[in-house]
N, C-alpha and C positions, 0 to 999 in steps of 0.2 A: 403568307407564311403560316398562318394558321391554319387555314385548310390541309397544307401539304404536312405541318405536324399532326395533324388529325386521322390522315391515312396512314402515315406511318406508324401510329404507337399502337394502333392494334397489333397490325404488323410483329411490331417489337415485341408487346408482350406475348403473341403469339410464340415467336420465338424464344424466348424467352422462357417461357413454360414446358417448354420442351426435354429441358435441365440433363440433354447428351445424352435425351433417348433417341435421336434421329442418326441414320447413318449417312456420309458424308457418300455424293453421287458420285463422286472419284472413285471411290472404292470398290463402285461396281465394277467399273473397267479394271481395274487387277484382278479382281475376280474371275472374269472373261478371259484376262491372258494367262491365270494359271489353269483355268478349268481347257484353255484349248494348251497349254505344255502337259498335260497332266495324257487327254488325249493321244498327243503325238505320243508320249511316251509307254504307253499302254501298246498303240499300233506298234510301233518298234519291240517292244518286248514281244508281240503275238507272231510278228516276222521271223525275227529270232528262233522262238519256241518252234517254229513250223520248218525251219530250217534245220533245227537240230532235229527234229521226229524224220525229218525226209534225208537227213544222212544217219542216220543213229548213231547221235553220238554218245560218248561213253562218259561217266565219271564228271560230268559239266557241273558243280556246284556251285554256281555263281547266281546272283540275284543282280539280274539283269535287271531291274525296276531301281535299283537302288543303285547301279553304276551308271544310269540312262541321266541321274540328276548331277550326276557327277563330271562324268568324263564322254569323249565320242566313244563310239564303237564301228571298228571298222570290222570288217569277216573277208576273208577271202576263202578260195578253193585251194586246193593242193598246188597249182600251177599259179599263185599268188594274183589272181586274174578278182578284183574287187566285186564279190557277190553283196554285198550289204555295207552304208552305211550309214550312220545313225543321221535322226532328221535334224540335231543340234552341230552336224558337225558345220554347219554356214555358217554360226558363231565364231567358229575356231579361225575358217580358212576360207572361209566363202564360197567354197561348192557346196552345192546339192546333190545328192544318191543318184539323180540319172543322168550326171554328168559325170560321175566318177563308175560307175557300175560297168565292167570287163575290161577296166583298167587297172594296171598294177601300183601300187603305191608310189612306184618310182616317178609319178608323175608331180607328186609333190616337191621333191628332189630339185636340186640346181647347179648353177657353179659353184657356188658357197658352202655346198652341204660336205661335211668331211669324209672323204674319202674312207677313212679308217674307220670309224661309227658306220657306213654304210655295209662295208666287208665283215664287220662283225654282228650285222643283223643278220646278211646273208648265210655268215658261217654258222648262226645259231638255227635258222630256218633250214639248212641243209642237214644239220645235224639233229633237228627237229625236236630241238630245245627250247625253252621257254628262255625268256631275255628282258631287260627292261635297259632303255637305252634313253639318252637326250640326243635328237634330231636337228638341227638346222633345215628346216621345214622352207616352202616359199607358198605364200597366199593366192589366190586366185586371180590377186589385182597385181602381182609379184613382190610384196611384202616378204619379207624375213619373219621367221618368228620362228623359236625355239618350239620342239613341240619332245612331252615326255612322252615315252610310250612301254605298255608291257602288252609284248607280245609271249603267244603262246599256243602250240599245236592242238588242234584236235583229230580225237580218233574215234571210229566206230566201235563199235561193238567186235569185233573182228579183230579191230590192232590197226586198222590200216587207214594212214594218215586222209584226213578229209577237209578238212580247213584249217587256218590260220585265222587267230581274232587277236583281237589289237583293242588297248582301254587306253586313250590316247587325252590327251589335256595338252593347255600349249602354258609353258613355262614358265 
């Protein structure tokens, strides 16, 4: 017994002496998982940005770095055909961007989703209005889940419609 207290109180006072100047080895891995969200999120804003320079779009003032910690981002083309979306949306719903990518959102959609909220998304996209709706969404494992969204047209330089983006969060 006295041996094993002999190696240990160095130890201790080692420790000891330390008085929470050392940082806790956990902490590194949060660090690790926000410096790789930080990452994703930079990539998606730089997709974004290259996306709007290769449509020229008009009047976009949104800070896309600061809705990337927020909500998904979906983009679509005029033809509602899914060109982008964000790498956090597997959180929401459980797809990934290249499983979703030249599909239309309808694929989210189900039996359960209301009829009447779908036609008035539709009517606002045809009328190429900005909209903000609550969805009855289904997950990729076929979950439910409420999903909010504002949707909202863009336009070039020119006038003439070019995409559809969507800042979507689930309920």
């Amino acid at each position: 017994m006295t041996t094993l207290k002999q190696v240990n109180n160095p130890k201790a006072k080692y420790f000891a002496s330390l008085k929470g100047n050392s940082i806790p080895l956990i902490s590194w891995g949060f660090s690790a998982i926000f410096q790789t969200e930080i990452k994703k999120i930079v990539l998606d804003t730089n997709k974004i940005s290259n996306l709007a320079q290769d449509k020229k779009w008009k009047n976009v003032n949104w800070n896309f770095r600061n809705k990337l910690e927020e909500k998904v981002i979906l983009i679509t083309d005029s033809k509602l055909n899914i060109v982008f979306a964000s790498y956090n949306m597997h959180k929401m719903n459980g797809y990934v961007e290249n499983e979703v990518l030249g599909k239309t959102p309808k694929m989210f959609q189900g039996k359960e989703t209301v009829l009447n909220t779908s036609s008035e998304i539709r009517e606002a996209i045809a009328l190429q209005k900005p909209f903000v709706k609550q969805v009855l969404n289904y997950k990729k494992n076929g979950e439910l889940y409420y999903c909010n969204i504002e949707g909202f047209p863009i336009f070039n330089k020119k006038g003439e419609l070019v995409n559809f983006i969507a800042f979507e969060e689930a309920a």
